[in-house]
C-alpha positions in Angstrom: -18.5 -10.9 12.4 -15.3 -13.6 12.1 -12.8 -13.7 14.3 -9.4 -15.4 13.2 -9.6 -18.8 15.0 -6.1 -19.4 13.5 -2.7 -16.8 13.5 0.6 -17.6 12.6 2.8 -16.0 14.7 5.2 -14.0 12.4 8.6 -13.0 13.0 10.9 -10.1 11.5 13.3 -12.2 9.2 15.1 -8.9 8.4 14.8 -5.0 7.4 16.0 -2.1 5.7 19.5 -1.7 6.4 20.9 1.4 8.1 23.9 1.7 5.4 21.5 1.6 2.6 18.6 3.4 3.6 17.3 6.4 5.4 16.9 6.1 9.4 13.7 5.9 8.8 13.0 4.9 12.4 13.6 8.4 14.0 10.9 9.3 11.4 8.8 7.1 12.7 8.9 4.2 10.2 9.8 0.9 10.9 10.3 -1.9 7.6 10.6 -5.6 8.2 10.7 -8.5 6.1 8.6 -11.7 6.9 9.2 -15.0 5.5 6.9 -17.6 5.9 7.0 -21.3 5.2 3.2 -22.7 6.6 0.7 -23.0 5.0 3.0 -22.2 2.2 5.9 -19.5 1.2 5.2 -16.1 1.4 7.1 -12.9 1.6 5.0 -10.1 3.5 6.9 -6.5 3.3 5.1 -4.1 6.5 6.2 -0.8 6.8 4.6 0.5 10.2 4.2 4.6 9.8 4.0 6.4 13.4 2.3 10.1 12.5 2.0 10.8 16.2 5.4 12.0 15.8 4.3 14.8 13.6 7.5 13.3 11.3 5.9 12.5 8.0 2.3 12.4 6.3 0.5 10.4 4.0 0.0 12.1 0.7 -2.1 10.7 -2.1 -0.4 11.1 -5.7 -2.4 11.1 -8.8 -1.1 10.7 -12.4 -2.1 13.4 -14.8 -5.5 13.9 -16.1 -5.4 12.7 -20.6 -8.3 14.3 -21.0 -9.5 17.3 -19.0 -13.5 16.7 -18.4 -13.6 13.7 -20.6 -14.5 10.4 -19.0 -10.6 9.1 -18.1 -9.4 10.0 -14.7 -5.7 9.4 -14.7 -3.2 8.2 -17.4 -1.2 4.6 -15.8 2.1 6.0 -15.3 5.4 4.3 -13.6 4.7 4.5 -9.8 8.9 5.3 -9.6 7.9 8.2 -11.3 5.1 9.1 -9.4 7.2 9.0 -6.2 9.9 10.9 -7.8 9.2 14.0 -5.1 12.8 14.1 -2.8 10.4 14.2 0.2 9.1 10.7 -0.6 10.1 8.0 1.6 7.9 5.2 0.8 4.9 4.3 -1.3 2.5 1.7 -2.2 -0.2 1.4 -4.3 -3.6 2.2 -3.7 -7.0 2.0 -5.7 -8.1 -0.6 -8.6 -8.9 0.7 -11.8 -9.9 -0.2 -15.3 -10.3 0.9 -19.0 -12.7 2.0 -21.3 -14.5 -0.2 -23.9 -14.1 0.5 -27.4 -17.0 0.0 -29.7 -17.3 -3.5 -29.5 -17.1 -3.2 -26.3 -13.9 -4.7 -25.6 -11.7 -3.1 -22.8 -7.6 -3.0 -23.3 -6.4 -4.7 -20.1 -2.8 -4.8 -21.3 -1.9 -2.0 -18.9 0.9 0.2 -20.6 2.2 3.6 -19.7 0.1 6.6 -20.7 -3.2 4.3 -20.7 -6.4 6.3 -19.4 -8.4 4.6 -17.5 -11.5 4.8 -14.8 -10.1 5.2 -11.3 -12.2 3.2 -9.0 -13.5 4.8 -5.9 -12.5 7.7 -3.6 -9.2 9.5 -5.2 -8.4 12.4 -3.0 -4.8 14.3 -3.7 -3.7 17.7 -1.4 -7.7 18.4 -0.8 -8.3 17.7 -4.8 -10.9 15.5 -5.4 -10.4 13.6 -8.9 -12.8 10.7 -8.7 -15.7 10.1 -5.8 -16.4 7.8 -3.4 -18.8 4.8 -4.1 -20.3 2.2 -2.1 -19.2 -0.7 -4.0 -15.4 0.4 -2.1 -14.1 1.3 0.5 -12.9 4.6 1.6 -9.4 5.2 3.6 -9.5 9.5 4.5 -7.1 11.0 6.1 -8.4 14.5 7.3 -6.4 17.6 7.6 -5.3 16.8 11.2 -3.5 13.9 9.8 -5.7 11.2 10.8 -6.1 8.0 9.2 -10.0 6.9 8.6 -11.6 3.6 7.4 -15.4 4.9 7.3 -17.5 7.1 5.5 -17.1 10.3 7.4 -13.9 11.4 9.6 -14.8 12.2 13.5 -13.4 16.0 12.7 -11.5 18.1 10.0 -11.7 17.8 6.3 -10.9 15.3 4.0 -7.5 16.2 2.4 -6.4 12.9 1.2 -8.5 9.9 0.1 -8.1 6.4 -1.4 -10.1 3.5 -2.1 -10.0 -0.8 -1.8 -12.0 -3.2 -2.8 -13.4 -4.0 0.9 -12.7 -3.7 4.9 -11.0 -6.7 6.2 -10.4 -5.9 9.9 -13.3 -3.9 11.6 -13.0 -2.8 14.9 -10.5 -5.6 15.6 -12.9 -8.0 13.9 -12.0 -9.8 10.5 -15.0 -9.2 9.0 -14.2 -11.9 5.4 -14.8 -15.5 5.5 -11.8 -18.2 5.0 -10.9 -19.6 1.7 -10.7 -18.1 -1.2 -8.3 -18.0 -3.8 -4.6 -16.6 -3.5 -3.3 -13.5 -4.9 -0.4 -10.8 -4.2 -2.3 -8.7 -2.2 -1.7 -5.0 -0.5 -3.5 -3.7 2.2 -3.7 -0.6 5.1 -4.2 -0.7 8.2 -4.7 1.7 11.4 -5.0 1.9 14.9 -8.3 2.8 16.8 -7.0 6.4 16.4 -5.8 7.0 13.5 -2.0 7.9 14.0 -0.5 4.4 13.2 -0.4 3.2 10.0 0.3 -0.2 8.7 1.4 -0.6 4.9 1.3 -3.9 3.9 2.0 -6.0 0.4 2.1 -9.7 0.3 4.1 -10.9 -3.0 2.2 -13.8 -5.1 1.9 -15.8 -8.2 5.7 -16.7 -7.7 5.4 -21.0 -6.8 8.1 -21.6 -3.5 8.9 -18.3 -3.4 5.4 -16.1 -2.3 2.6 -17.6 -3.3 -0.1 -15.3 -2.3 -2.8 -14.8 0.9 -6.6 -15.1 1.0 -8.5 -12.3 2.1 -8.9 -14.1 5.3 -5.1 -14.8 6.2 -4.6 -11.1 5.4 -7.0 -10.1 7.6 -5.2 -12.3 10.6 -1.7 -10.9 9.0 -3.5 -7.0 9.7 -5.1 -8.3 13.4 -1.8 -9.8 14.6 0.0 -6.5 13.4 -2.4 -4.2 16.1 -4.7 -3.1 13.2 -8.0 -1.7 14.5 -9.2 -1.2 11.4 -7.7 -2.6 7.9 -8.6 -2.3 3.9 -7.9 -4.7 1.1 -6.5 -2.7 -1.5 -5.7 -3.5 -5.3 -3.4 -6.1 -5.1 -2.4 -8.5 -8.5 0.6 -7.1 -10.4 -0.5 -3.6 -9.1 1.0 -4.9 -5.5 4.1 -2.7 -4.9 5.7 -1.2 -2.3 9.1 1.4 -2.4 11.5 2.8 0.6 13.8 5.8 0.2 17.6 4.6 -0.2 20.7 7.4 1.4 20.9 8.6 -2.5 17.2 9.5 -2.1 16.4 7.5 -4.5 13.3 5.3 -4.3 13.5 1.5 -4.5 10.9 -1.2 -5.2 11.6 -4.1 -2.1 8.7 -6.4 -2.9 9.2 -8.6 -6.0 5.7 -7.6 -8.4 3.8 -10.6 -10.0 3.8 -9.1 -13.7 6.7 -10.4 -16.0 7.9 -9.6 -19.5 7.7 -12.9 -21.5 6.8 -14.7 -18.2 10.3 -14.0 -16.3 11.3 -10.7 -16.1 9.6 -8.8 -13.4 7.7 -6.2 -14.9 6.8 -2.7 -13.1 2.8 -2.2 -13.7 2.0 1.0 -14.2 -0.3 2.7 -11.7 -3.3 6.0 -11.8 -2.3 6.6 -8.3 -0.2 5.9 -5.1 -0.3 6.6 -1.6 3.0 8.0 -0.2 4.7 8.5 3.0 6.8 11.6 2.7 8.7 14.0 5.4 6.4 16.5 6.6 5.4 19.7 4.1 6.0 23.7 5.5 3.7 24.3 3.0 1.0 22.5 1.7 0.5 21.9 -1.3 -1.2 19.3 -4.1 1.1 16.7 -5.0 -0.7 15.6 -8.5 1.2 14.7 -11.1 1.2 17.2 -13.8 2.6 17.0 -17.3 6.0 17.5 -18.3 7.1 20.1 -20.8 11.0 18.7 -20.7 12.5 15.7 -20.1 
């Protein structure tokens, strides 16, 4: 296993405002800001989730299914509108995807709302299971104690919610990726040794002297400097996105996405699923996306 020989030692630059957001803090969420200028600009946006305070949850949200028992999964669908639920607080996104081939074989990778696609990995929504695990990624379970899990089988409970990246980073307090390797927005979650501290993660990219993007291996020292025992490479790209709960309620996007409309208007990607962080349920209950009959 690799160790990080190499940290930079980031510092809070700034946060979500108490006049324009919730107090998220007596929730048990904490948002900072960090700007970085070596080895080159980034903006990395951390919301640290407590669940030890028996606050808030993590609840998986899935985008309706276009075709029943047919081979798509989820239709992309605006992740705004996925975290539409007034209990929502925060989101970010979660698994990679991709389409289907037509008969030449060709897949669509234009990514526009109402797409189906093939969700990648474990997709696990209110105890619903819509797409299974696989060993090519790797599994984040949080079981119906409200534990947080980066390994094939939770110590105790059931599985209620479930995600999927592309790999482990941080094992055990061990980056477990080698340095180099190219630079991307990235997103990534990361937990303590037991499960009840959560770190959300999204690293803007693509954007030159602004945020230019982290290699595996810097994320993995950005997740081990945090207090991550264990941490997951998610999908990052123009999926990277993460939102926080304004006083209106409404939900915001504070990273800046890497997809733009004729190459300068940042463009929302549409999503099959996001993780959110949303004040605790009396009642559980699946939080799918289902159709709707009226706008």
């Amino acid at each position: 296993m690799l160790t990080c020989s190499v940290c930079v030692l980031f510092v809070f630059t700034g946060s979500a405002s108490p006049e324009d957001r919730y107090d998220l803090k007596t929730l048990g969420l904490d948002y900072g800001l960090q700007e970085l200028k070596d080895p080159r600009p980034n903006r990395v946006h951390i919301l640290r989730v407590d669940l030890g305070r028996g606050k808030v949850q993590p609840a998986v949200v899935i985008a309706s299914d276009p075709d029943g028992g047919g081979p798509a999964e989820a239709a992309l669908t605006d992740p705004l509108r996925l975290a539409r639920d007034r209990s929502v607080l925060a989101f970010v996104n979660t698994n990679p995807w991709d389409s289907f081939p037509d008969i030449a074989g060709k897949r669509d990778r234009s990514w526009f709302g109402g797409q189906p696609v093939d969700i990648h990995g474990l997709a696990v929504s209110g105890g619903e299971m819509r797409s299974h695990a696989h060993p090519s990624y790797a599994s984040v379970r949080v079981n119906d104690r409200g534990r947080v899990f980066m390994r094939d089988s939770p110590a105790d409970g059931s599985v209620v919610e479930g995600m999927a990246g592309f790999e482990q980073i941080v094992r055990e307090r061990n980056i477990v990726v080698r340095p180099g390797g190219a630079l991307h927005p990235r997103t990534a979650i990361g937990v303590d040794q037991d499960g009840i501290v959560m770190w959300l993660v999204v690293v803007d990219g693509r954007q030159k002297q602004y945020s230019e993007g982290m290699s595996l291996h810097e994320l993995g020292c950005l997740m081990l400097d945090l207090g991550c025992w264990n941490a997951t490479n998610m999908d990052g790209g123009g999926s990277s996105i993460m939102g926080l709960a304004e006083v209106s309620e409404a939900i915001r996007v504070v990273n800046s996405p890497s997809d733009r409309v004729l190459g300068l208007l940042p463009n929302i990607r549409p999503l099959p699923m996001i993780l959110t962080i949303r004040k605790k349920l009396d009642s559980k209950r699946s939080p799918v996306m289902e159709e709707e009959t009226t706008e």
